[in-house]
VODO-842189 format. One record per residue (C-alpha): x, y negated, z negated; residue in three letters. Coordinates in Angstrom, 3 decimals. Example, Ala and Ser with C-alpha at 12.3 -4.5 7.8 and 13.67 -1.06 7.14 Angstrom:
<rs>
r x->12.300; y->4.500; z->-7.800; resn->ALA
r x->13.670; y->1.060; z->-7.140; resn->SER
</rs>
This chain:
<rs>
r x->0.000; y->0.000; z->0.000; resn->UNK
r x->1.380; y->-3.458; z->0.666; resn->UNK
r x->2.140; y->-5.419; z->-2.298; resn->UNK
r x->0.363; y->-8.788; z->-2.894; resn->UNK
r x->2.490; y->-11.538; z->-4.795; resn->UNK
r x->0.521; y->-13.066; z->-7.724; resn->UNK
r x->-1.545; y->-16.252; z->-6.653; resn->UNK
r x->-0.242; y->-19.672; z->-8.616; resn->UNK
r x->-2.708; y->-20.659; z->-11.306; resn->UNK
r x->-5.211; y->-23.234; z->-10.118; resn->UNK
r x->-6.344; y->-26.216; z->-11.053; resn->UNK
r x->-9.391; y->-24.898; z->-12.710; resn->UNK
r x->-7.166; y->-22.223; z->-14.293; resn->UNK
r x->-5.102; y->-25.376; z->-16.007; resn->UNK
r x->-8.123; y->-26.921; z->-17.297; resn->UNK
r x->-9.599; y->-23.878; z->-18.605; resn->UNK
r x->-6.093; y->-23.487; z->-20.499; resn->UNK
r x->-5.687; y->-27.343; z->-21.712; resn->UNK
r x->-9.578; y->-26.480; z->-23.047; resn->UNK
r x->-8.829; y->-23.189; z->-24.745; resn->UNK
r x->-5.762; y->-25.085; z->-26.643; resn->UNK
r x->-7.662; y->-27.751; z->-27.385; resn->UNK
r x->-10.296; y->-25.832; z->-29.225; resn->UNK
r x->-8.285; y->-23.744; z->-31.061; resn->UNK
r x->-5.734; y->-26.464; z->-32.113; resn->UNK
r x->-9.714; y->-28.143; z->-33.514; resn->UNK
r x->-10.537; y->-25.235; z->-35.379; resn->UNK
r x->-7.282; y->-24.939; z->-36.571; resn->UNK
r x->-7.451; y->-28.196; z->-37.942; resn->UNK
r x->-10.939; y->-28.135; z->-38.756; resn->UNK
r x->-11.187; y->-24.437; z->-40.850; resn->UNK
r x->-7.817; y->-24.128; z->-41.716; resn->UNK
r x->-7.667; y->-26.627; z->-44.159; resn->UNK
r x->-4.493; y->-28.726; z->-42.562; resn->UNK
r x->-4.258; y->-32.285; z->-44.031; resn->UNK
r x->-5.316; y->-34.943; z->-42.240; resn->UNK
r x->-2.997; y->-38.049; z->-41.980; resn->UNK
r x->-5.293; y->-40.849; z->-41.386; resn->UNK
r x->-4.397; y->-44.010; z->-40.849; resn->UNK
r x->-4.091; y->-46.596; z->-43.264; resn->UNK
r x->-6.444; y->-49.399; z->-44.073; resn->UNK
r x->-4.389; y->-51.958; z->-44.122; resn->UNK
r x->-3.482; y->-55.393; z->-42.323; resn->UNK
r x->0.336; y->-53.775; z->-42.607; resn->UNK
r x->-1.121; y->-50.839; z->-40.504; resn->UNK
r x->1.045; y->-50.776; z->-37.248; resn->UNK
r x->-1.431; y->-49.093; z->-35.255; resn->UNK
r x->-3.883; y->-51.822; z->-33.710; resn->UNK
r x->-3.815; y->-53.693; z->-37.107; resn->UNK
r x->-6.887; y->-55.686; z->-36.124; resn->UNK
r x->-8.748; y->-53.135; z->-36.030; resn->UNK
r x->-8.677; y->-52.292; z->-40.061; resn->UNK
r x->-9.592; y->-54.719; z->-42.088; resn->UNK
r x->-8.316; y->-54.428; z->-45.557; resn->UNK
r x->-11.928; y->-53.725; z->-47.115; resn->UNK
r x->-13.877; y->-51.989; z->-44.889; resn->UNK
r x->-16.967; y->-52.746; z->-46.549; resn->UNK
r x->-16.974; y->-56.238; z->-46.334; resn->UNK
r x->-17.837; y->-55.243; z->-42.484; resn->UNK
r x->-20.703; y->-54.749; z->-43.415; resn->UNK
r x->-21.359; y->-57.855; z->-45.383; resn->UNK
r x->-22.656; y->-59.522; z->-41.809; resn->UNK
r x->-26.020; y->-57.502; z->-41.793; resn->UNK
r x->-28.398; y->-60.045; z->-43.351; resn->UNK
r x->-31.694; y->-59.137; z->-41.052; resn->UNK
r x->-34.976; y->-58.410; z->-42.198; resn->UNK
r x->-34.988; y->-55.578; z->-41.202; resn->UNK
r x->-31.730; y->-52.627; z->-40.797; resn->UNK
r x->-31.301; y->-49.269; z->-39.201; resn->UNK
r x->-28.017; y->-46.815; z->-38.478; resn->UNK
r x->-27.852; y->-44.689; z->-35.825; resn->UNK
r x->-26.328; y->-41.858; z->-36.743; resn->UNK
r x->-24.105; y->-40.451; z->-33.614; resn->UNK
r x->-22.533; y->-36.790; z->-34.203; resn->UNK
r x->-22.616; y->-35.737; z->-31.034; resn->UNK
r x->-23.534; y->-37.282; z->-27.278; resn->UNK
r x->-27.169; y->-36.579; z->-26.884; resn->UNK
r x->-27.239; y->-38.282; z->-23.286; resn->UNK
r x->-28.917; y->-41.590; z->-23.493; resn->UNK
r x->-30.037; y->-41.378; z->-26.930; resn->UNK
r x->-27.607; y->-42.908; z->-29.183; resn->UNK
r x->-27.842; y->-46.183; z->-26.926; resn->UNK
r x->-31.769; y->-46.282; z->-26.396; resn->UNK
r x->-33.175; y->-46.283; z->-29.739; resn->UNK
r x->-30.892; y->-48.960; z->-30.548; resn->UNK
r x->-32.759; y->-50.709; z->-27.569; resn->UNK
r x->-36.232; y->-49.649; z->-28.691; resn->UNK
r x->-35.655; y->-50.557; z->-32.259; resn->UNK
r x->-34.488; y->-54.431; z->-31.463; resn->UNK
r x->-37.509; y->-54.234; z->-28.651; resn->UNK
r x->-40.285; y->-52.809; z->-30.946; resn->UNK
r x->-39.292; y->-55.500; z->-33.593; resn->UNK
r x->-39.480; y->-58.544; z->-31.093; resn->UNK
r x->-42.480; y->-57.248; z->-29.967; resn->UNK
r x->-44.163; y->-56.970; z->-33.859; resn->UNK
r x->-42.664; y->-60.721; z->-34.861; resn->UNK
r x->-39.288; y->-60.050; z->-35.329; resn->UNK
r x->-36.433; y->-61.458; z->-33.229; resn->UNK
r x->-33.336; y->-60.158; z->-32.603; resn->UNK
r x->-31.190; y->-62.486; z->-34.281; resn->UNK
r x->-33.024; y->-61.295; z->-37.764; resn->UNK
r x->-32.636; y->-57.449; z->-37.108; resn->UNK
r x->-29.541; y->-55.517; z->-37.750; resn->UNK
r x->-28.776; y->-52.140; z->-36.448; resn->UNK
r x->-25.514; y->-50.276; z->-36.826; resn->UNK
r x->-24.385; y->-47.354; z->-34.601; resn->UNK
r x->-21.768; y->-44.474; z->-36.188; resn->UNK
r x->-19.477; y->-43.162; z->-33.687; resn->UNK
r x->-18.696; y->-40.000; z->-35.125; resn->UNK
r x->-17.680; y->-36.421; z->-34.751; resn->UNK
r x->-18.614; y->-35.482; z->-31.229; resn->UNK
r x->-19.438; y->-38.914; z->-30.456; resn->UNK
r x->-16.103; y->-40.593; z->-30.696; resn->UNK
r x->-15.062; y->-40.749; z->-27.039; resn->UNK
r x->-17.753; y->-43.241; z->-26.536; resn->UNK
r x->-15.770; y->-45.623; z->-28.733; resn->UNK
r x->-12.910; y->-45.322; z->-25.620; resn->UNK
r x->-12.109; y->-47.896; z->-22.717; resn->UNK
r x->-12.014; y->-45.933; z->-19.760; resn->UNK
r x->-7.795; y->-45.320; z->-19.665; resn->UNK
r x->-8.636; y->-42.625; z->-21.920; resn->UNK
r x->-11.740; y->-40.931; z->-20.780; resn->UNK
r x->-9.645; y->-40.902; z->-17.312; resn->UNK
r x->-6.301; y->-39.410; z->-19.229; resn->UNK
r x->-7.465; y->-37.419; z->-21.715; resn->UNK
r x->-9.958; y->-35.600; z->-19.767; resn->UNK
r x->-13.222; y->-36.594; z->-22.505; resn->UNK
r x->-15.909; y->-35.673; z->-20.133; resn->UNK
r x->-14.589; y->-31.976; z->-19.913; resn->UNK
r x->-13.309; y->-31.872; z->-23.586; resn->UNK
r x->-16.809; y->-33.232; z->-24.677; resn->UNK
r x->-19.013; y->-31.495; z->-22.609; resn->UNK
r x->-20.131; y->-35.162; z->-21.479; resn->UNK
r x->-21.164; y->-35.573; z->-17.245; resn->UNK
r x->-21.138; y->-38.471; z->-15.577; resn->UNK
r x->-24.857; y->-39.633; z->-15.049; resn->UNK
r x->-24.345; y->-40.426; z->-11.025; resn->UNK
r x->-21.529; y->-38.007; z->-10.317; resn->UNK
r x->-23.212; y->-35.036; z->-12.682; resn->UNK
r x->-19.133; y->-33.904; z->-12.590; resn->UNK
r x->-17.407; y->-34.303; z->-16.334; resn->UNK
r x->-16.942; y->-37.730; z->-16.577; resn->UNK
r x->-13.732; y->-39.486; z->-16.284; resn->UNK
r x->-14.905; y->-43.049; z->-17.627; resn->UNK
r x->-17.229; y->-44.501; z->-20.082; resn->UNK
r x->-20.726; y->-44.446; z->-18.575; resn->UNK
r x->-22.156; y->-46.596; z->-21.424; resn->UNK
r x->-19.518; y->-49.453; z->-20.874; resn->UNK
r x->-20.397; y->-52.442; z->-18.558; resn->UNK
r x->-22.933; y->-50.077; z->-16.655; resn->UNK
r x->-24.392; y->-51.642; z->-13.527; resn->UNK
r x->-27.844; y->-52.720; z->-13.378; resn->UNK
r x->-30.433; y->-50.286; z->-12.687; resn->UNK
r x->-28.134; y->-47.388; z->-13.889; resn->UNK
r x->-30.654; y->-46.487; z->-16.434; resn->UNK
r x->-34.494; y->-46.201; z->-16.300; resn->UNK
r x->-36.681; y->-44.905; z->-18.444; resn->UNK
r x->-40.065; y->-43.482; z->-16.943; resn->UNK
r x->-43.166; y->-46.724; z->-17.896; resn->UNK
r x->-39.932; y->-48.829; z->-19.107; resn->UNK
r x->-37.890; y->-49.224; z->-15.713; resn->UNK
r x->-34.510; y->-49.698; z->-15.769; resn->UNK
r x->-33.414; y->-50.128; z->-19.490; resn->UNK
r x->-30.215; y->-52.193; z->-21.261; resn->UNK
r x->-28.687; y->-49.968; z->-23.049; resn->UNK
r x->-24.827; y->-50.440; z->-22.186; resn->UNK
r x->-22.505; y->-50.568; z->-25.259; resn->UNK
r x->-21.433; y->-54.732; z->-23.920; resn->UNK
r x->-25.349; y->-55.025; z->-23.587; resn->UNK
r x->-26.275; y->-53.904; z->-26.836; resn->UNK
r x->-23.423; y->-55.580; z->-28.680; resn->UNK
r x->-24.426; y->-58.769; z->-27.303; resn->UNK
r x->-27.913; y->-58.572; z->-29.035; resn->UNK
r x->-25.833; y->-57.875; z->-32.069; resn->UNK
r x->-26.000; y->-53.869; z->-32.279; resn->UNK
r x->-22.587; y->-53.211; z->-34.028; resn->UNK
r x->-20.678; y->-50.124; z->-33.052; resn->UNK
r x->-18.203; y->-48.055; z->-35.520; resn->UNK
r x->-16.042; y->-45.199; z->-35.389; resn->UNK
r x->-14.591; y->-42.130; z->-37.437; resn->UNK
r x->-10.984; y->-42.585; z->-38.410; resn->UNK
r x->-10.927; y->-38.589; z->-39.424; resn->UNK
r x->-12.371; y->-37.474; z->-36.704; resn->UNK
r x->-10.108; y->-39.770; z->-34.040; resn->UNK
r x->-7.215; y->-38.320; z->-36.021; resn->UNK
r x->-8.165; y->-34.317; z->-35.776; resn->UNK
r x->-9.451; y->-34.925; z->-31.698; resn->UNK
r x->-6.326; y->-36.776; z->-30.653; resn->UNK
r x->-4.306; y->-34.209; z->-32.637; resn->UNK
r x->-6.639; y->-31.187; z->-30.567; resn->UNK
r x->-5.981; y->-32.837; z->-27.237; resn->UNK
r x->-2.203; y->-33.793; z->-28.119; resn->UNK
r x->-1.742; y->-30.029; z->-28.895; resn->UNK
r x->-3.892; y->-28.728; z->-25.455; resn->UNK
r x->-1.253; y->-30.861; z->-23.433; resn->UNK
r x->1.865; y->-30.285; z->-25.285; resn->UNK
r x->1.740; y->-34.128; z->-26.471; resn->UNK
r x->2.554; y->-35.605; z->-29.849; resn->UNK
r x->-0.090; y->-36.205; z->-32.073; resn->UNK
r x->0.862; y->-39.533; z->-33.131; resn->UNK
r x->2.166; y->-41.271; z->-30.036; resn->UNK
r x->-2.263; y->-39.625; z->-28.739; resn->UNK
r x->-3.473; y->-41.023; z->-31.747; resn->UNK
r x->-1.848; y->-44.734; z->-31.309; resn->UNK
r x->-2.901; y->-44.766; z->-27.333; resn->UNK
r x->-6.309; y->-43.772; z->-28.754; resn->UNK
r x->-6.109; y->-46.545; z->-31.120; resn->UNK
r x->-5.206; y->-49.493; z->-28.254; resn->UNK
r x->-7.624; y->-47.993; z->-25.918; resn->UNK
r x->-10.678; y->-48.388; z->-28.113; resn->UNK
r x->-13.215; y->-51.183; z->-27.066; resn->UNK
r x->-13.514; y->-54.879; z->-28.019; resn->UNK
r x->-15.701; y->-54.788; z->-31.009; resn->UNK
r x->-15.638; y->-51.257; z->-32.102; resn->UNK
r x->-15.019; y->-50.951; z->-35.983; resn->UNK
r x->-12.812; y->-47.907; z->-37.244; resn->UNK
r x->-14.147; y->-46.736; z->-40.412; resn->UNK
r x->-12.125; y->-44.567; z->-43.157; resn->UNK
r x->-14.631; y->-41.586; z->-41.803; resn->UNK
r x->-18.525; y->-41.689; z->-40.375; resn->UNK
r x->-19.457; y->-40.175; z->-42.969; resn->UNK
r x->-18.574; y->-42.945; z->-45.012; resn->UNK
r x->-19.874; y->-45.505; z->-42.986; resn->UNK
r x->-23.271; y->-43.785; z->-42.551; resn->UNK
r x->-23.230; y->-43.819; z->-47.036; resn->UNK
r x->-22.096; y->-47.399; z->-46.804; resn->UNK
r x->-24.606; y->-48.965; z->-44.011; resn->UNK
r x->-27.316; y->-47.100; z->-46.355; resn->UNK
r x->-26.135; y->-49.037; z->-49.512; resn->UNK
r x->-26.482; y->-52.257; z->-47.064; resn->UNK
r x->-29.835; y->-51.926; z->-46.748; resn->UNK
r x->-29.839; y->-49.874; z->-43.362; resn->UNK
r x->-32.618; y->-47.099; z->-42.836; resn->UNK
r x->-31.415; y->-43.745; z->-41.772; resn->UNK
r x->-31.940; y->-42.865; z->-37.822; resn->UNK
r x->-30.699; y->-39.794; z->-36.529; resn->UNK
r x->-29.285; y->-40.089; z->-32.698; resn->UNK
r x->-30.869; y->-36.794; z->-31.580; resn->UNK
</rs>
């Protein structure tokens, strides 16, 4: 019989690898109890030291409106984490409340990180296919932030029409956006591992690709218990 030389791995073969290590360098981190190093929140911090303001709960000393709600984000759930923000300030308007005196806070966290991400990263790191998350008009893993400066008309809702609900379009009626420290640090440390990377030099690109106006927070966890102390009702984005 003639003998047939090995084919080359494939593309598809290479992500299926970078995917495999990236899960079990998660669980790893996840179940078998390896400490986390999270950054520090501190002005000194040399990561993005903007971003961490020495108390992070006087961030949320600027919700004052009448009336408050978190959106908890664990995971992507399509549109959801960025429409009931939408409804919530709409509803309100519509029952006597404007904007300006309605507060709602959105948690980045778990699963739901990557949308705290310019698109550099999505496009680097590979987010759509390590999050399971498809581009809305490609339907391919996405490679970019589909809730960042969308373009009009990119979504509709059936009886609504085309809807808002952009991350720069909701921030500029005031919806405030945060993000999990812990779980940036165990994801960039995942992917870092599923490419052969170092952890900290992922974590710090991570950190200077996030978008203007999203808060890093100790953990979500914590901000979801601290927004609830603020006076913010509890909305799960699901």
């Amino acid at each position: 019989m003639q003998k047939r030389s090995m084919p080359h791995p494939s593309g598809l073969t290479r992500r299926r690898t970078f995917l495999k290590n990236m899960t079990a360098a998660a669980t790893a981190l996840t179940f078998l109890g390896r400490p986390l190093q999270v950054s520090a929140i501190s002005p000194a911090n040399p990561i993005a030291p903007n971003h961490h303001p020495a108390d992070p709960d006087a961030w949320f000393g600027q919700l004052k409106g009448k009336h408050r709600m978190i959106i908890d984000v664990p995971r992507p759930h399509d549109i959801l984490p960025f429409a009931w923000p939408k409804i919530f300030l709409l509803t309100n308007t519509a029952t006597g409340t404007p904007e300006k005196e309605t507060n709602v806070v959105v948690v980045l966290r778990h699963e739901g990180i990557p949308y705290a991400f310019e698109d550099r990263i999505w496009a680097k790191y590979k987010l759509g296919e390590v999050f399971k998350i498809d581009d809305p008009k490609t339907k391919a893993p996405s490679i970019r932030n589909p809730f960042w400066q969308p373009m009009p008309g990119d979504y509709t809702v059936p009886g609504l029409g085309s809807v808002d609900i952009g991350i720069n379009q909701l921030q500029s009626s005031g919806v405030l956006f945060c993000v999990c420290d812990v779980a940036m640090t165990v994801y960039s440390a995942a992917v870092a591992s599923g490419i052969q990377g170092d952890p900290k030099v992922v974590k710090e690109d991570w950190m200077t690709g996030l978008l203007p106006g999203i808060q890093p927070m100790p953990s979500g966890i914590w901000a979801v218990g601290r927004a609830q102390e603020h006076g913010c009702n509890y909305c799960f984005a699901g």
